[in-house]
DRENDO-1510 file (C-alpha; in Angstrom, 1 decimal, always signed):
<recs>
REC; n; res; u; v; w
REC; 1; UNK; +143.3; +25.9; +203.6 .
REC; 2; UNK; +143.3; +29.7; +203.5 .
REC; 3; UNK; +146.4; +31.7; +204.2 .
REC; 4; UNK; +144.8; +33.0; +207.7 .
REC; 5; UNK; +144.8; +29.1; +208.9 .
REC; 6; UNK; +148.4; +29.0; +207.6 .
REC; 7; UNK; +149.4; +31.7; +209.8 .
REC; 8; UNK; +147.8; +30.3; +212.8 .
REC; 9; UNK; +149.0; +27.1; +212.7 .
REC; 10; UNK; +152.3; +28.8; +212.4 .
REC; 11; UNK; +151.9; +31.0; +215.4 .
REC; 12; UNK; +150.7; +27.9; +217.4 .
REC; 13; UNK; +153.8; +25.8; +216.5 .
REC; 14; UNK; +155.8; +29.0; +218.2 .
REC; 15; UNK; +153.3; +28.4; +220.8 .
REC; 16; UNK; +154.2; +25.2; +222.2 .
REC; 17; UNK; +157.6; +25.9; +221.3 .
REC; 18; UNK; +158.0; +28.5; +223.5 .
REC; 19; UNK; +156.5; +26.7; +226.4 .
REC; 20; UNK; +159.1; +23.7; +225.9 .
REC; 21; UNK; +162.0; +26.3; +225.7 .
REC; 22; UNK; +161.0; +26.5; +229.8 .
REC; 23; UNK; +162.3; +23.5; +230.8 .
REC; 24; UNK; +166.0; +24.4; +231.9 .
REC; 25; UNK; +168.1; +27.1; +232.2 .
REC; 26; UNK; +170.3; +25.7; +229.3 .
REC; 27; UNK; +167.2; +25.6; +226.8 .
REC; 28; UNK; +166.4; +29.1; +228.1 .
REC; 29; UNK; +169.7; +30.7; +226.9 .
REC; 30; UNK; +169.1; +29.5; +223.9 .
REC; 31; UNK; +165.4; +30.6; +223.4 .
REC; 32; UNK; +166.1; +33.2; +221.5 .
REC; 33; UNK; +167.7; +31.5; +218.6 .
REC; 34; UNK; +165.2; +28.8; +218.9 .
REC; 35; UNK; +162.1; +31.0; +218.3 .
REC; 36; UNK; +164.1; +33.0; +215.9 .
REC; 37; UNK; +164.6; +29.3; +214.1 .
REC; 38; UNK; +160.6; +28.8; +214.5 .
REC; 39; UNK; +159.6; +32.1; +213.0 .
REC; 40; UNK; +162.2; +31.4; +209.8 .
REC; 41; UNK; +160.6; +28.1; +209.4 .
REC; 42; UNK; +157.1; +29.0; +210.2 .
REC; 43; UNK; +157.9; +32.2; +207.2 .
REC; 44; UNK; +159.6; +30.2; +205.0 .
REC; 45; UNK; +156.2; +27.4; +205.1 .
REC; 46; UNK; +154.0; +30.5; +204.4 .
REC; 47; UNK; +156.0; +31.8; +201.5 .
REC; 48; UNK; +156.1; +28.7; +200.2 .
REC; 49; UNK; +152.4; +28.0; +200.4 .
REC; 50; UNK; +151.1; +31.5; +199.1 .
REC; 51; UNK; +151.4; +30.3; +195.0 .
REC; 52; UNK; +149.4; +27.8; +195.9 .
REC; 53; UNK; +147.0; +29.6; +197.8 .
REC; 54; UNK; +146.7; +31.9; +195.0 .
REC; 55; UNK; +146.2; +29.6; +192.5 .
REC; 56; UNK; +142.9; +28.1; +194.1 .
REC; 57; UNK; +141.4; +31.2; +195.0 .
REC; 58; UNK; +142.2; +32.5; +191.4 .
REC; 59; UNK; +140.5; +29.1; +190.1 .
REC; 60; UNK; +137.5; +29.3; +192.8 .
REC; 61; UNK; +137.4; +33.5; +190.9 .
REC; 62; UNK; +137.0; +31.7; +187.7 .
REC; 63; UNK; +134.5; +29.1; +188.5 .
REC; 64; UNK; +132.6; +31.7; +190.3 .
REC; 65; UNK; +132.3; +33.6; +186.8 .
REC; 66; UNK; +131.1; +31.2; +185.2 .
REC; 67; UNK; +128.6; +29.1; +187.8 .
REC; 68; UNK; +125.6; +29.8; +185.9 .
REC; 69; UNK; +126.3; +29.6; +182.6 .
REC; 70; UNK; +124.3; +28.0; +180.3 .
REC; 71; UNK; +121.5; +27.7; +183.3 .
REC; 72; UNK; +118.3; +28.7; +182.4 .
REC; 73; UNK; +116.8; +31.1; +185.0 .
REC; 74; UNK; +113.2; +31.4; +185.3 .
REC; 75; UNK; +111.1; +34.7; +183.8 .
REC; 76; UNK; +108.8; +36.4; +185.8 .
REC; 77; UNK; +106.0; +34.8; +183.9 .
REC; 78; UNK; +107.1; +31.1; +185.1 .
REC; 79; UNK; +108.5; +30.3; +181.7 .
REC; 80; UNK; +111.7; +30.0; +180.7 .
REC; 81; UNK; +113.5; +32.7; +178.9 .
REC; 82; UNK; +115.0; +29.9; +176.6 .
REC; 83; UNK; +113.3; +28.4; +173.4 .
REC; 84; UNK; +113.9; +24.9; +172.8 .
REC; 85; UNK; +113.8; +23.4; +168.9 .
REC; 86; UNK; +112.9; +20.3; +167.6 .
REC; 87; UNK; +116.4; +19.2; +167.4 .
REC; 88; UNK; +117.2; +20.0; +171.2 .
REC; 89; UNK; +118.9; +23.3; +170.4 .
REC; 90; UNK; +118.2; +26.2; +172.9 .
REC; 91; UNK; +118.2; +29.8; +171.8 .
REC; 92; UNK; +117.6; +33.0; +173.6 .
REC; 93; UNK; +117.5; +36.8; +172.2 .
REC; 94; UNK; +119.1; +39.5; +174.0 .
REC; 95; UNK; +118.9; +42.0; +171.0 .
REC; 96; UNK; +116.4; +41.6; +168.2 .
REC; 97; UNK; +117.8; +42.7; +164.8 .
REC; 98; UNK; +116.5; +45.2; +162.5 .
REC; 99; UNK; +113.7; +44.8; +160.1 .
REC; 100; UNK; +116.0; +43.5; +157.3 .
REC; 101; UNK; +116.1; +40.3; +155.6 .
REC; 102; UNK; +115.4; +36.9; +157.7 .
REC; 103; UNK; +118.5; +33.7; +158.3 .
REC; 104; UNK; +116.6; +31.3; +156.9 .
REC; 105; UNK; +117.6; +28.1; +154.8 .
REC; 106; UNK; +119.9; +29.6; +151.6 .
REC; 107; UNK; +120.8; +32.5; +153.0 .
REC; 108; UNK; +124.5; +33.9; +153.4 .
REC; 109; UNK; +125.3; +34.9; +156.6 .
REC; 110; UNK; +128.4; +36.6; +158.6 .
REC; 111; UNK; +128.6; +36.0; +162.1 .
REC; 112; UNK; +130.6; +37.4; +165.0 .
REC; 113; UNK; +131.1; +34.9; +168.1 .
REC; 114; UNK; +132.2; +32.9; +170.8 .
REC; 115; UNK; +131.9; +29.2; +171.5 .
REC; 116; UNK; +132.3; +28.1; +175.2 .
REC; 117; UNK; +132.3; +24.9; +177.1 .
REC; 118; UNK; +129.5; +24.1; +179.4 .
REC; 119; UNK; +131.5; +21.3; +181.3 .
REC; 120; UNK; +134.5; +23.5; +181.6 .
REC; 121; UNK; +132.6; +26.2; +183.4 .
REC; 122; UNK; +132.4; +29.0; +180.6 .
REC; 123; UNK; +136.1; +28.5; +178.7 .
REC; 124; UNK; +136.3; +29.9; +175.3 .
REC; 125; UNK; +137.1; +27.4; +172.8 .
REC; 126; UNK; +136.0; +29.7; +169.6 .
REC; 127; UNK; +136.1; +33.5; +169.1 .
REC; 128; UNK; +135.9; +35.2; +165.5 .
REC; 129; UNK; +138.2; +38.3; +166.9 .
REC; 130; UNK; +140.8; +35.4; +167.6 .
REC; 131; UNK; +141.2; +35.8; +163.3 .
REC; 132; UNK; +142.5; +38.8; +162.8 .
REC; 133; UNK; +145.0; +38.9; +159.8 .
REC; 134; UNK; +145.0; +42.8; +160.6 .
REC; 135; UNK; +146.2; +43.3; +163.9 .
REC; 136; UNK; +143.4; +45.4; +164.4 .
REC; 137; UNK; +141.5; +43.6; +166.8 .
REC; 138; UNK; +138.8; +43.4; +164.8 .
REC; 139; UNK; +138.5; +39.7; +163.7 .
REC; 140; UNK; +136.9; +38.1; +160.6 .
REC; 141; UNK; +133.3; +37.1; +160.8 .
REC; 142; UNK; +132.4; +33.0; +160.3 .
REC; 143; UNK; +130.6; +33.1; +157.2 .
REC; 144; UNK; +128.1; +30.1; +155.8 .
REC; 145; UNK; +125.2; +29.2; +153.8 .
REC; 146; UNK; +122.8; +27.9; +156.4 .
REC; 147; UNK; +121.4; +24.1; +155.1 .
REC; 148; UNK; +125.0; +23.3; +153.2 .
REC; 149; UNK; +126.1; +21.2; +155.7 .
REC; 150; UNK; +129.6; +22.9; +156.6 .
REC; 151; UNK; +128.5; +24.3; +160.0 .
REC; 152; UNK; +127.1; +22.4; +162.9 .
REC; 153; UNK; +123.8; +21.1; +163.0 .
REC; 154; UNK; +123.0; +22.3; +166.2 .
REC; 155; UNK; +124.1; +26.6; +165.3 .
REC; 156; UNK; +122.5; +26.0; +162.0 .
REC; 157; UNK; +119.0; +25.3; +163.6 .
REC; 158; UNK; +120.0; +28.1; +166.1 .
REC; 159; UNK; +120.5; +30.9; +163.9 .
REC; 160; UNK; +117.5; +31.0; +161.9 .
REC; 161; UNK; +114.6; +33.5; +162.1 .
REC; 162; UNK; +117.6; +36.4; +163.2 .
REC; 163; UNK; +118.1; +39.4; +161.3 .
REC; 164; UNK; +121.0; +42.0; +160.8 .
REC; 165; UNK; +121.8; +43.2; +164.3 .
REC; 166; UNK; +120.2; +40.7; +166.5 .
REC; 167; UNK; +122.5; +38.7; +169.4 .
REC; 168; UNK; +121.6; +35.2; +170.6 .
REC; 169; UNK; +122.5; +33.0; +172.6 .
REC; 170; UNK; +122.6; +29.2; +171.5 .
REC; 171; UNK; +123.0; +26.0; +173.2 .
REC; 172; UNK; +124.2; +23.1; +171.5 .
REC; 173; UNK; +123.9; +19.7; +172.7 .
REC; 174; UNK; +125.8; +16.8; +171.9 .
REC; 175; UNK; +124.3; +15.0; +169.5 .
REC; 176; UNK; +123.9; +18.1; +166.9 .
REC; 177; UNK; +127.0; +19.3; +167.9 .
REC; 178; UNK; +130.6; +18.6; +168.4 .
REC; 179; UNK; +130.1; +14.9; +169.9 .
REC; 180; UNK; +128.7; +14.0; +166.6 .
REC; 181; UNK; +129.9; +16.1; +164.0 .
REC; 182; UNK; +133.7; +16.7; +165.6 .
REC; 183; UNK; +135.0; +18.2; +162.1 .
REC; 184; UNK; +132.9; +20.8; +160.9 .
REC; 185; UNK; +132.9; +24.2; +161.6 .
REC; 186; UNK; +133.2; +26.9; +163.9 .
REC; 187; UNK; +137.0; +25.6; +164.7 .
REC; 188; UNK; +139.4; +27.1; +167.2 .
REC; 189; UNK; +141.2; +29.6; +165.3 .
REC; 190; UNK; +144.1; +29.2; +168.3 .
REC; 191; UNK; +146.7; +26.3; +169.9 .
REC; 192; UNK; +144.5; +26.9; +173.1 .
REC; 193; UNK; +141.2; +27.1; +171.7 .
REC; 194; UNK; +141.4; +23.8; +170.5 .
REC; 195; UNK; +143.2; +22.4; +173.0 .
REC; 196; UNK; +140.2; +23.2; +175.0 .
REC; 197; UNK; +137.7; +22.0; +172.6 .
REC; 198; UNK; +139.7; +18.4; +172.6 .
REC; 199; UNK; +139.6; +18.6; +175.9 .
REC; 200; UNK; +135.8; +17.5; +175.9 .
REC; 201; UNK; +135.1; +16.7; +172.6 .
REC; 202; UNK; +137.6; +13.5; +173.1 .
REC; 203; UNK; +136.7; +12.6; +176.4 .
REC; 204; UNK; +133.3; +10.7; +175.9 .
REC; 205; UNK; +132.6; +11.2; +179.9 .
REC; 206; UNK; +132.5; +14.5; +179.4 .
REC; 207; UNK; +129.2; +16.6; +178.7 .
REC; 208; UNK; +130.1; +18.0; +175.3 .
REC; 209; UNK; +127.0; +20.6; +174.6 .
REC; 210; UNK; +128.4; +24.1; +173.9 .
REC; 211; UNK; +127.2; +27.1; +174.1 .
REC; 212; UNK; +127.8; +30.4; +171.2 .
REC; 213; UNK; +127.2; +33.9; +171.6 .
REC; 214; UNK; +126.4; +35.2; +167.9 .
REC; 215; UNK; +125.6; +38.5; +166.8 .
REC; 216; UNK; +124.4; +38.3; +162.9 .
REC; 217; UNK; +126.9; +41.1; +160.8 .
REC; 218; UNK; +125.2; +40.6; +157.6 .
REC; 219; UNK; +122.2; +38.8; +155.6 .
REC; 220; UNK; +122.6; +38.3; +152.1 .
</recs>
């Protein structure tokens, strides 16, 4: 219920009030108090009701945000603009890196990003610039070996074949990801990223794929 309904169901209480306040002369001398009474009541229910009004239309803002993410929207060409791996993992460039070397199995790489939940309409539960020993607002970039087993499965897969400079997008499902391998890295770097991240990852009815933004920093 929207503030306008609120406001009309207060002005028809004064309504019918007002026609009762007809009935004798005695409840007429007193109609002005009486609708004064109705109209502090009536405001006061309003007032009252407006945090709460907020509050859903600022959630229903945020869930708007984030309706689509993770959807795969169809190309012009009929395909999908999403690649899907052997493992299940789904990738998508938006910037394709420069002609240095290739993330491939070995390689050292240095990664700015942000992890999000799917099933909690877009919430970020990892971002690198959440590190930032400098105060500069900077961050520090997750760095790995792809293939040594400390990252998850899932954005291992995902991140191969970019070079310096490229961004993808990468969706992880459960079974290469968190639902499986809860422990490993990327971690929330913050009290309410991982609070967030529990928030799925230990609630089996809950659709745990995630989704990271990465941009690759450096190759070595």
């Amino acid at each position: 219920m929207n503030l306008l309904s609120l406001c009309i169901i207060a002005l028809s209480t004064i309504s019918v009030e007002g026609l009762s306040l007809r009935t004798s002369s005695h409840q007429a001398a007193n109609q002005p108090s009486t609708r004064r009474s109705v109209l502090q009541q009536a405001s006061f229910g309003i007032v009252a009701a407006a945090p709460f009004i907020q509050s859903i239309n600022v959630a229903n803002a945020v869930d708007a945000q984030f309706a689509e993410v993770g959807q795969q929207e169809r190309a012009p060409n009929g395909e999908s603009p999403f690649s899907t791996l052997a493992n299940g993992v789904q990738i998508k460039d938006f910037r394709e890196g420069g002609s240095g070397a290739t993330v491939g199995t070995g390689t050292k790489v240095e990664l700015t990003m942000k992890g999000r939940l799917i099933n909690l309409n877009g919430v970020i539960f990892y971002d690198t610039k959440s590190n930032d020993p400098n105060g500069f607002g900077e961050g520090t970039p997750l760095i790995f070996t792809v293939g040594d087993g400390t990252v998850l499965p899932g954005l291992d897969s995902g991140v191969v074949g970019m070079t310096k400079g490229g961004i993808r997008r990468i969706i992880v499902p459960a079974d290469v990801g968190y639902g499986k391998y809860p422990a490993l890295e990327p971690q929330p770097l913050t009290t309410v990223e991982k609070r967030a991240l529990d928030s799925v990852v230990k609630n089996p009815r809950r659709d745990q794929t995630v989704m990271f933004d990465v941009k690759v920093e450096r190759v070595r």
